[in-house]
C-alpha positions in Angstrom: 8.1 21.3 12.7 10.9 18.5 12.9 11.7 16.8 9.8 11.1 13.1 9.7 13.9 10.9 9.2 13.5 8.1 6.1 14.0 4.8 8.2 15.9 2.8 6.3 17.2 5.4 3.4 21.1 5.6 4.7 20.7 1.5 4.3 19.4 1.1 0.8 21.9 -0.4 -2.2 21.6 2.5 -4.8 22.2 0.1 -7.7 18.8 -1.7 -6.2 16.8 1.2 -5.6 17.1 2.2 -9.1 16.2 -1.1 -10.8 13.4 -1.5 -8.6 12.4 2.6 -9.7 13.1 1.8 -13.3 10.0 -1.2 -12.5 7.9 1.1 -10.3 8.0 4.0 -13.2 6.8 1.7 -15.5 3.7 0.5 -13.5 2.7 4.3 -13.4 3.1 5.3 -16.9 1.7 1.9 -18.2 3.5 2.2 -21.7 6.8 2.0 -23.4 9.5 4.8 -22.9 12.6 6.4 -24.1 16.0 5.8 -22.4 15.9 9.6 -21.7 12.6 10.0 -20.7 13.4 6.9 -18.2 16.7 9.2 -17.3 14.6 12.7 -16.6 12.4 10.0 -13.9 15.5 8.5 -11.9 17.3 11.9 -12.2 20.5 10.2 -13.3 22.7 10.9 -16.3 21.3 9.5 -19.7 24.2 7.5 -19.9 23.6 5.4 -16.5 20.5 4.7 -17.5 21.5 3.0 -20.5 23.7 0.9 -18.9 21.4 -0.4 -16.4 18.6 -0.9 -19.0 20.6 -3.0 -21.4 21.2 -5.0 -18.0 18.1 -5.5 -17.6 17.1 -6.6 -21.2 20.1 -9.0 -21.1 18.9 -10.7 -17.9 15.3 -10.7 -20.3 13.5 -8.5 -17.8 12.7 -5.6 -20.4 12.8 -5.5 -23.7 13.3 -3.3 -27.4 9.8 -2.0 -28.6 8.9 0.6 -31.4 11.8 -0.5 -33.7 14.0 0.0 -31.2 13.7 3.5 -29.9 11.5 2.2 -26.9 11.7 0.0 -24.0 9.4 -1.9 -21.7 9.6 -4.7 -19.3 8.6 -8.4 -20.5 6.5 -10.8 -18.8 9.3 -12.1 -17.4 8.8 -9.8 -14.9 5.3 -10.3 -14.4 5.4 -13.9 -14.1 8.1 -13.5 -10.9 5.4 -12.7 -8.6 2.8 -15.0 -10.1 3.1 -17.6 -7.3 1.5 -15.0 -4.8 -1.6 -14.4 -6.4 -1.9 -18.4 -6.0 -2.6 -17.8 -2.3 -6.0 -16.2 -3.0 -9.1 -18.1 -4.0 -10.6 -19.4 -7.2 -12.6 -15.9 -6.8 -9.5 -14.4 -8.5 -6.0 -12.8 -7.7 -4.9 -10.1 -5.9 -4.8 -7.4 -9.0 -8.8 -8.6 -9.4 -9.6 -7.7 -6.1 -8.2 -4.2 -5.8 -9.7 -3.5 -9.1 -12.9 -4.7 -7.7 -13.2 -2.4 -4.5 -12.3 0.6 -7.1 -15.1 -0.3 -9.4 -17.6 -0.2 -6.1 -16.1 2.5 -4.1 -14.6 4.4 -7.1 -11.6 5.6 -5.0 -8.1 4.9 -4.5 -7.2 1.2 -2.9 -4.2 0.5 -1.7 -2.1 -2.2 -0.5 0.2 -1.8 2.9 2.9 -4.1 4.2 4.6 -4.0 7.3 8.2 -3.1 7.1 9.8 -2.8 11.0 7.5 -0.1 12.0 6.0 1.4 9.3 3.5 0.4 6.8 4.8 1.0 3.1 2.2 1.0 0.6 3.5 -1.3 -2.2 0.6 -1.4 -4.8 -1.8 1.5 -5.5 -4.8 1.5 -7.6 -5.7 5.1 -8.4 -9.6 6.2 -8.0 -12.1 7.5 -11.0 -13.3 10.2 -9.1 -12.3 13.5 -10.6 -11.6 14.4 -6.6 -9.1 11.6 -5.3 -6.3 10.9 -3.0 -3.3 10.0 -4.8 -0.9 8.3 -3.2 2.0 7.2 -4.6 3.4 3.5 -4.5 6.0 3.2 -2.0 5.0 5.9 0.3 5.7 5.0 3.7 3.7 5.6 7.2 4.7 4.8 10.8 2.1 2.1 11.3 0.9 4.2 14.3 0.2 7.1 12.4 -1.9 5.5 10.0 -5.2 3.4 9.6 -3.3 0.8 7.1 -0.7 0.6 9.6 -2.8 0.1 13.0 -5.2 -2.6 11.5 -1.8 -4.5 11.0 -0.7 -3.9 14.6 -4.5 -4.8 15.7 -3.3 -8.3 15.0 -0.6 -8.5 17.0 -0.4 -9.3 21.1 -0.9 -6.0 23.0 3.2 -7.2 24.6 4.3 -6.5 20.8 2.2 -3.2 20.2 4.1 -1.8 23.2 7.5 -3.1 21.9 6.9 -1.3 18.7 5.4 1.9 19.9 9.0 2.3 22.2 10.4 1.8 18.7 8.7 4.2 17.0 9.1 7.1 19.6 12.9 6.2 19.1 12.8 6.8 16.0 10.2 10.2 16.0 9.8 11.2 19.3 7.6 13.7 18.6 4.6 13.6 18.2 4.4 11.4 21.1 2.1 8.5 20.8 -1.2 8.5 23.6 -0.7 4.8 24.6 -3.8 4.7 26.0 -5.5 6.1 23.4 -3.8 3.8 20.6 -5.0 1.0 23.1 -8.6 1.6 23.1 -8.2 2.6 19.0 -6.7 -1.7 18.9 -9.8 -2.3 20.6 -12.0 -1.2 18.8 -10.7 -2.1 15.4 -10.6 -5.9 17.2 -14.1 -5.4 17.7 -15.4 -4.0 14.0 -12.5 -5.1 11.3 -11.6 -2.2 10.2 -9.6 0.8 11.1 -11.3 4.5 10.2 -9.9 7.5 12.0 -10.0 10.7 10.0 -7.3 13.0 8.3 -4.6 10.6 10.6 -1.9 12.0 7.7 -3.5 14.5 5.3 -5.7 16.9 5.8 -8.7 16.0 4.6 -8.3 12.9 3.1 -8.8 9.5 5.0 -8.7 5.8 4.7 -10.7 3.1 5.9 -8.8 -0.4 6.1 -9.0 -3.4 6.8 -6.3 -6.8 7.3 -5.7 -9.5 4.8 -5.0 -12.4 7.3 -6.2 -15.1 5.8 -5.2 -18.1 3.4 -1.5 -18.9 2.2 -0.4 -15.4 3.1 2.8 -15.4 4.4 2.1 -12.0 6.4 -0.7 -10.3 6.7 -1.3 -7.4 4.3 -3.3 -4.0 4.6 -6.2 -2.8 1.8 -7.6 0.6 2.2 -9.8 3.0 0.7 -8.7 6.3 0.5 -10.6 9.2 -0.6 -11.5 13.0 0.8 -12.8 12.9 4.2 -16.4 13.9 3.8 -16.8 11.5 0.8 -15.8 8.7 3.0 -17.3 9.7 6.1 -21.2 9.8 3.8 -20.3 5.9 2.7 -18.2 4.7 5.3 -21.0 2.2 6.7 -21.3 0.5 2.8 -17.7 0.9 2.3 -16.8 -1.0 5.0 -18.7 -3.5 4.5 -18.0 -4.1 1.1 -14.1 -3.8 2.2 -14.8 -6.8 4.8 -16.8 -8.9 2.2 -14.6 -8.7 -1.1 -11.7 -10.1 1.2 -13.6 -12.8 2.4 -14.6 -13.6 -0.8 -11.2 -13.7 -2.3 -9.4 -15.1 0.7 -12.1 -17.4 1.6 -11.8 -15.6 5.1 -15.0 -16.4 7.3 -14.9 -12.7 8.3 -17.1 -10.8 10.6 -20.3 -11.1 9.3 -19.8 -7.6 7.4 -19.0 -4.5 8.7 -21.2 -3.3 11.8 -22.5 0.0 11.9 -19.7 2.3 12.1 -18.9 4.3 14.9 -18.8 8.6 15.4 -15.4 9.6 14.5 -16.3 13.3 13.9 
């Protein structure tokens, strides 16, 4: 099998990539750490990590908790992204939503940007099923390889879909991508509003999804439910529906009129 090649990895500023870690570690565990448990995470020496955390609670970005032998970040940090969750409706913010289509669905939601040509998936809810599909924030996907990613190129002239699959075959040439195929895929996620194609990455698990297009967005974003395959394929028709009408709710999109009954993708 040939190994896939990390777009972008050579590129990234290592001093970045770690503060943005030290953030992303933090939003998993969801509670205060050591120095060295933050250390054992980044897989850097103890002393490097105490360096760039002191930065960080200098610039007021994370904090001294538990008399000192802790640290976590402050609100600072929360409060830098506030302004985006102005762009949704009076129904609530972005956080509020997600946590909404977990509390119908009960699986995983996540969010998916478009980066070049992939789809990185920069928030993650995690599901209450006992069964689930953890993914882990900042995974990435070629957007043609993935139903988070193909809803996002659904919305773009069929001129640029071609541009990008050139792009992506540069970069991975194999498998090769079925032109064709993707085309009629577009199509049909044009017609219905959501993109379902099953166990597109791993086996046995899927995603539905579905575009956030609407409002002050500055780009459009991807949600998607991911779960096992047969679980999703039993409730894809409510699902989807549901998917469609919590983002017209919170976006104030006019939508399609809910999701229409879904089509055979055994």
């Amino acid at each position: 099998m040939p190994t896939r090649r990390k777009t972008g990895q050579s590129r990234d500023v290592k001093s970045a990539t770690r503060v943005l870690r030290v953030f992303e570690i933090f939003a998993e565990t969801k509670r205060p750490m050591r120095i060295s448990e933050l250390a054992a995470e980044l897989e850097i020496p103890q002393s490097s990590t105490s360096m760039l955390v002191h930065t960080l609670i200098r610039r007021g970005y994370m904090e001294l908790a538990g008399q000192g032998r802790v640290v976590q970040p402050t609100l600072s940090l929360a409060l830098l992204g506030s302004w985006l969750d102005e762009q949704f409706s009076q129904a609530g913010g972005l956080q509020e939503m997600l946590n909404e289509i977990v509390a119908f669905c009960q699986d995983t939601v996540l969010l998916g940007a478009e980066m070049g040509i992939e789809v990185h998936y920069v928030h993650v809810v995690q599901g209450n099923h006992p069964l689930r599909y953890d993914i882990k924030r900042g995974s990435r996907r070629f957007l043609v390889d993935a139903n988070a990613g193909r809803v996002l190129l659904a919305l773009k002239p069929d001129e640029e879909i071609d541009r990008l699959i050139t792009r992506t075959q540069a970069e991975r040439p194999h498998p090769p991508v079925d032109r064709r195929h993707l085309r009629e895929e577009i199509e049909t996620i044009r017609r219905q509003g959501y993109s379902y194609r099953e166990n597109m990455v791993v086996p046995g698990a899927s995603v539905i999804a579905a575009a956030l297009r609407a409002g002050g967005l500055h780009r459009p974003l991807a949600v998607g439910i991911a779960g096992p395959t047969e679980r999703l394929r039993a409730n894809l028709q409510p699902n989807a529906r549901f998917l469609m009408e919590v983002i017209a709710k919170y976006l104030g999109a006019p939508g399609r009129g809910g999701a229409p009954a879904p089509e055979s993708h055994m």
